[in-house]
C-alpha positions in Angstrom: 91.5 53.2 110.0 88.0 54.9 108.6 86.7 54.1 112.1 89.6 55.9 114.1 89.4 59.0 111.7 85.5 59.3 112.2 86.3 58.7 116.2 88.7 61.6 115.9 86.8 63.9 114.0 83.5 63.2 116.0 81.6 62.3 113.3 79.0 60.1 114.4 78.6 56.4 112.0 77.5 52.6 112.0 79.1 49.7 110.4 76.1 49.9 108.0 75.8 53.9 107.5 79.7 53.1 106.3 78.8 50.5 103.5 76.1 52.6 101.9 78.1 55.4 102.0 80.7 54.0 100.1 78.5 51.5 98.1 76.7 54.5 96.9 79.7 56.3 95.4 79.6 55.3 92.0 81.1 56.8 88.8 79.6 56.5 84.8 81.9 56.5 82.2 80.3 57.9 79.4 83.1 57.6 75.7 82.0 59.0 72.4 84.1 59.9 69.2 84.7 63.5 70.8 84.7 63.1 74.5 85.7 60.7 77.7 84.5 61.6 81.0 83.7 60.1 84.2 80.4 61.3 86.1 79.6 60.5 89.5 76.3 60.4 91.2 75.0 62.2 94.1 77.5 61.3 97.6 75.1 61.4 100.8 77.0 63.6 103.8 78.6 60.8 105.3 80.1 59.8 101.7 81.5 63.5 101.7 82.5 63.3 105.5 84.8 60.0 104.8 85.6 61.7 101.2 87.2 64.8 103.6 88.4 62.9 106.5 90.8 61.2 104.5 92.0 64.3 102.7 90.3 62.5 99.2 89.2 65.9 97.5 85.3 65.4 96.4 85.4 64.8 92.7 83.5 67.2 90.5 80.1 66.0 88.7 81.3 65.8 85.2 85.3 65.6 84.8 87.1 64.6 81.7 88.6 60.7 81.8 92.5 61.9 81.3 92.1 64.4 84.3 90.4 61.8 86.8 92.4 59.2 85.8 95.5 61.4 87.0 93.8 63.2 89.8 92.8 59.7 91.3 95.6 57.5 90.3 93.4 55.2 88.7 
């Protein structure tokens, strides 16, 4: 499905472009007594290309657990 959406939207990829696009979209989950949030690291333009192609808003750098949690269904 990832392949046929990239087809359609002419955005050029490789199997292995793919899995460290993905494999580099990694979240931190940092908990103390006053705060929860989840920070992601830094998504390379094919990350953010799959991210839009399948209508998967790109998460902010620093959100609050309760709101990504919702946001992202997790």
């Amino acid at each position: 499905t990832l392949e046929l959406e990239l087809e359609k939207n002419n955005i050029e990829y490789s199997h292995d472009k793919i899995r460290i696009a993905l494999k580099n979209m990694e979240y931190i989950e940092f908990k103390t007594a006053k705060q929860h949030l989840i920070v992601r690291t830094k998504i390379n333009k094919l990350g953010q290309k799959i991210l839009k192609v399948l209508n998967i808003p790109l998460p902010k750098i620093i959100t609050p657990y309760n709101e990504f949690k919702e946001k992202y269904k997790i």
